[in-house]
DRENDO-1510 file (C-alpha; in Angstrom, 1 decimal, always signed):
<recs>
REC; n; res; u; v; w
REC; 1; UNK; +69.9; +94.7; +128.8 .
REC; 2; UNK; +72.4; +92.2; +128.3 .
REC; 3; UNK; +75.0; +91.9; +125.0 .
REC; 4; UNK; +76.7; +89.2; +123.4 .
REC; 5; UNK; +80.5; +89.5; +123.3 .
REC; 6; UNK; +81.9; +87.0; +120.5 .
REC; 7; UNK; +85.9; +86.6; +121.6 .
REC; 8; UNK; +88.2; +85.8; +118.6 .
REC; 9; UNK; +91.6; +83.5; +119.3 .
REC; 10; UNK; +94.5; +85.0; +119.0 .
REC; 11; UNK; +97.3; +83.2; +117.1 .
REC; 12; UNK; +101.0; +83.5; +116.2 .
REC; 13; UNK; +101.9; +85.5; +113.0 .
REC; 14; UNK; +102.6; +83.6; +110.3 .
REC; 15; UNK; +103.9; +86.7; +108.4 .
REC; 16; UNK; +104.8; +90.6; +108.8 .
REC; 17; UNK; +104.1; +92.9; +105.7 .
REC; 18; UNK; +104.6; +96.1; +104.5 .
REC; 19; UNK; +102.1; +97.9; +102.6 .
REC; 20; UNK; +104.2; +98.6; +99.4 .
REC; 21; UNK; +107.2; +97.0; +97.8 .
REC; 22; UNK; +108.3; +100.8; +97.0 .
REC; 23; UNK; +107.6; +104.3; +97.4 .
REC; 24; UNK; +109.2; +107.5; +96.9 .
REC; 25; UNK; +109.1; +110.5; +99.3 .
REC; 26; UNK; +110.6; +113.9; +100.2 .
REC; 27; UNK; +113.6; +114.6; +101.5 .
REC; 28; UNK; +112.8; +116.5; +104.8 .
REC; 29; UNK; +109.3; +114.7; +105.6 .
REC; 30; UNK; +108.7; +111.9; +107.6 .
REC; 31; UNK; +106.0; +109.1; +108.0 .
REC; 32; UNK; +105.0; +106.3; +110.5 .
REC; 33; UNK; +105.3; +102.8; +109.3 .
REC; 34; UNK; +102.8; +100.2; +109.9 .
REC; 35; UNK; +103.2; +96.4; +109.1 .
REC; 36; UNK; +100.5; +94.0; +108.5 .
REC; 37; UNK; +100.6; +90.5; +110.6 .
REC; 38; UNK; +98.8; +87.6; +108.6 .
REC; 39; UNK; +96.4; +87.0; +110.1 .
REC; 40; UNK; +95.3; +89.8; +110.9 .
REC; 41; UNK; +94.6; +89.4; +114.5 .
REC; 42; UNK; +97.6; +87.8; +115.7 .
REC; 43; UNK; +99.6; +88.0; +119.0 .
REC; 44; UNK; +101.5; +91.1; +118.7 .
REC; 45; UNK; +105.5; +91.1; +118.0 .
REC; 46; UNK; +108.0; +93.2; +119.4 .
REC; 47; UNK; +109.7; +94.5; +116.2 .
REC; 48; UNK; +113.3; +95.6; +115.1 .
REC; 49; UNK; +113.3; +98.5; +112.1 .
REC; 50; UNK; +116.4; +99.0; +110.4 .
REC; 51; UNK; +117.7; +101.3; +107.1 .
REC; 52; UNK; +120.0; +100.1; +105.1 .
REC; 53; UNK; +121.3; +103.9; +104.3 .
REC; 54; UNK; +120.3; +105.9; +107.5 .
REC; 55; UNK; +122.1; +109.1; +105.5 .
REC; 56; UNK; +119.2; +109.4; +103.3 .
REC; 57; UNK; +116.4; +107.2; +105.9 .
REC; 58; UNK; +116.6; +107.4; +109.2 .
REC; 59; UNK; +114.0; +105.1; +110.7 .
REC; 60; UNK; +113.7; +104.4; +114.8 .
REC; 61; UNK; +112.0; +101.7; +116.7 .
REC; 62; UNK; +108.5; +103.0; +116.4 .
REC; 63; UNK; +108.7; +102.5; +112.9 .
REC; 64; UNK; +108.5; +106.5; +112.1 .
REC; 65; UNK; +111.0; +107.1; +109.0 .
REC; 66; UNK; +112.8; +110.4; +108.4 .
REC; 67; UNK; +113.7; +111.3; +105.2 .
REC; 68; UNK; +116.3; +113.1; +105.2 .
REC; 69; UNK; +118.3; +113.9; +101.6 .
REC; 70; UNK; +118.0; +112.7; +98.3 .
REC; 71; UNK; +119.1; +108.7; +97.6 .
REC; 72; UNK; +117.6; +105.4; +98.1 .
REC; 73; UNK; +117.4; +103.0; +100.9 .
REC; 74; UNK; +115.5; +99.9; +101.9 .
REC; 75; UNK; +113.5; +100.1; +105.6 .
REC; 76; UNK; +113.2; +96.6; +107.1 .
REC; 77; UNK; +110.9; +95.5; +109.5 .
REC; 78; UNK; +111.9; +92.5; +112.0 .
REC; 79; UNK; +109.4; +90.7; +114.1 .
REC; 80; UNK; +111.0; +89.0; +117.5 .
REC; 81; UNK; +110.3; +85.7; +115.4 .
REC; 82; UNK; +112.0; +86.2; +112.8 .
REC; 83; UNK; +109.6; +87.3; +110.4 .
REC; 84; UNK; +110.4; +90.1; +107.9 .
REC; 85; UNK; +109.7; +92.5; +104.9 .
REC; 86; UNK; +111.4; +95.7; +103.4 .
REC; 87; UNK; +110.3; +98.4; +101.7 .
REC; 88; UNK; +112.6; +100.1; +98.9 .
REC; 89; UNK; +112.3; +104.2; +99.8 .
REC; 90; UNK; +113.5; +107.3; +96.9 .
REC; 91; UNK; +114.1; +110.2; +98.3 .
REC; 92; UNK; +113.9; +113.0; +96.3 .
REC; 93; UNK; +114.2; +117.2; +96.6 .
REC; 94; UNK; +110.8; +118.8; +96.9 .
REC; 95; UNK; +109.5; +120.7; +94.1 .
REC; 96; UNK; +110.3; +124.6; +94.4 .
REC; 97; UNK; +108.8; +127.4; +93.1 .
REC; 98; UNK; +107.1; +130.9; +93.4 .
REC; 99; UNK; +103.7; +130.0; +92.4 .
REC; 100; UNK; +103.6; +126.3; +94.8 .
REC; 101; UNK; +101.3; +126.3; +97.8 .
REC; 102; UNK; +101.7; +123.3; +99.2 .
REC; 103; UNK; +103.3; +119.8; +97.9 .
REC; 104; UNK; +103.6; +116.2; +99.3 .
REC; 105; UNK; +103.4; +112.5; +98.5 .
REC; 106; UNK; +100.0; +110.9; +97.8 .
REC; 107; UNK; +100.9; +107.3; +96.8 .
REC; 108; UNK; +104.2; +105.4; +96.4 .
REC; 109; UNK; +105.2; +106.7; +93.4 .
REC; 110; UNK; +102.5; +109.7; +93.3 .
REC; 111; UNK; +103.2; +112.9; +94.3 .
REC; 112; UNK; +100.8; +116.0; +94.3 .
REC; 113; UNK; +101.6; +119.7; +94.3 .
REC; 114; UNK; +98.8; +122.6; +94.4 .
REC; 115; UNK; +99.4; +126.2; +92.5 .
REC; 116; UNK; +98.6; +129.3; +94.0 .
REC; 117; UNK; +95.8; +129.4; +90.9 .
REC; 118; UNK; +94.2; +126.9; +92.3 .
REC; 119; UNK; +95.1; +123.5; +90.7 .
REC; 120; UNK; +96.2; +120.7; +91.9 .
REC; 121; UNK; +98.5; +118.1; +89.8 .
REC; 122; UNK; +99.1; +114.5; +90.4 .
REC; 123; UNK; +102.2; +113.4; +88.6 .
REC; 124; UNK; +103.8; +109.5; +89.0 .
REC; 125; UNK; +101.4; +106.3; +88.4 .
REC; 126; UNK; +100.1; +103.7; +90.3 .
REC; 127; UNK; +98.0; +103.5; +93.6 .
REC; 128; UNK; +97.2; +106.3; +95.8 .
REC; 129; UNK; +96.9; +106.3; +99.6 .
REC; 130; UNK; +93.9; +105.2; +102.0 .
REC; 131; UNK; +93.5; +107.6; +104.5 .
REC; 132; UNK; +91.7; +106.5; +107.2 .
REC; 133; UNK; +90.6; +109.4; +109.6 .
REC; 134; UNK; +88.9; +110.8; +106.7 .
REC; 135; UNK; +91.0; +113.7; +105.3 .
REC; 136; UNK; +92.6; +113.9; +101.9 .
REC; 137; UNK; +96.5; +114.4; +101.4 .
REC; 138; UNK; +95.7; +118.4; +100.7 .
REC; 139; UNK; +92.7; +118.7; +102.9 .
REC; 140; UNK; +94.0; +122.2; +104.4 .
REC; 141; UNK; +94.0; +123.7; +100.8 .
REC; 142; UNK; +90.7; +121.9; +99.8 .
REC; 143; UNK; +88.9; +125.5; +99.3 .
REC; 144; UNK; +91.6; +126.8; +97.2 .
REC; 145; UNK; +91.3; +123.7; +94.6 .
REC; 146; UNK; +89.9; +124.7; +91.5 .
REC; 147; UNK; +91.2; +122.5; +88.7 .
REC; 148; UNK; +92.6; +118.6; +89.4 .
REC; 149; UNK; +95.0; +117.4; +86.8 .
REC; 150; UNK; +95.9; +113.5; +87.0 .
REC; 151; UNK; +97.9; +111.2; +85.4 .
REC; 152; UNK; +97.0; +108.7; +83.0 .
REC; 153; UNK; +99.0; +106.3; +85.2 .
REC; 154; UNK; +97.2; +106.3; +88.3 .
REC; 155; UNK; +95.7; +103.2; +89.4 .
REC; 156; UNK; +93.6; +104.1; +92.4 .
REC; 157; UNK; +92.0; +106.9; +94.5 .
REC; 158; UNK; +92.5; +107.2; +97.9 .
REC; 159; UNK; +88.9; +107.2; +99.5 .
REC; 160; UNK; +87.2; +110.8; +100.5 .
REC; 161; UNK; +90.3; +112.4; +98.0 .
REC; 162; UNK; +87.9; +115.0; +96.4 .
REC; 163; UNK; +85.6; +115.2; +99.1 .
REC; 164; UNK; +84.1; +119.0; +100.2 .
REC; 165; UNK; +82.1; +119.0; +103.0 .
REC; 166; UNK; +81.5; +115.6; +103.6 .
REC; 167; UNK; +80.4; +115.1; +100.1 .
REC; 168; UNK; +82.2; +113.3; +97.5 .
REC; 169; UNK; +83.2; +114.3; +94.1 .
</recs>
């Protein structure tokens, strides 16, 4: 058989964008920053990062930020053009104690922690994190979850958050 191929132009970027203003994280993680071109499929950029306090953010060319100790710093992204958008970062210590499993960052200003009794707290407000390859942010605990506790401040759920084996709760 034969198949249609519809091409789509590519064109300049009018802008570069960071997915959040803000967002706090823990001090001795790390994440991979992507920007956004408008429109979306645009001629790709080479781009510059940079961190304003590279003791508390260290971010390199890739765009994958360390954070290293408690502080804030802003992460700003650089197209070759000229184009550009930041990204205020908190670091803070991880939660400690006996009784934690596991901990991390689910949202810019949402953070989640699991107990070795089984529940899992959100604690922060606003939006939680898409995931896109289909895992939640404590998908290697999701057996031990028994109880979820969230805030009243959250805004979103990231999609497949509570989902066990392929189904959604």
């Amino acid at each position: 058989g034969t198949a249609t191929i519809t091409l789509q132009p590519l064109f300049a970027a009018t802008s570069v964008a960071l997915p959040y203003d803000s967002m706090t994280a823990y001090a001795n993680t790390l994440c991979w920053l992507t920007p956004v071109y408008a429109p979306q499929i645009s001629i790709p950029e080479a781009l510059t990062w940079h961190s304003s306090n590279e003791d508390v953010v260290y971010v390199d060319q890739l765009g994958h930020a360390s954070f290293l100790e408690s502080g804030k710093a802003v992460i700003t992204v650089t197209t070759e053009t000229g184009k550009t958008d930041s990204v205020e970062v908190t670091v803070v210590q991880p939660p400690s104690g006996a009784d934690l499993v596991d901990w991390g960052i689910c949202g810019p200003d949402l953070r989640w922690q699991l107990s070795s009794n089984g529940t899992l707290t959100v604690s922060g407000s606003g939006e939680m994190y898409r995931l896109y390859d289909n895992n939640s942010h404590w998908d290697d605990h999701s057996s031990k979850i028994k109880n979820v506790i969230l805030p009243d401040g959250i805004t979103s759920i990231g999609a497949n958050a509570f989902a066990i084996s392929g189904a959604e709760i």
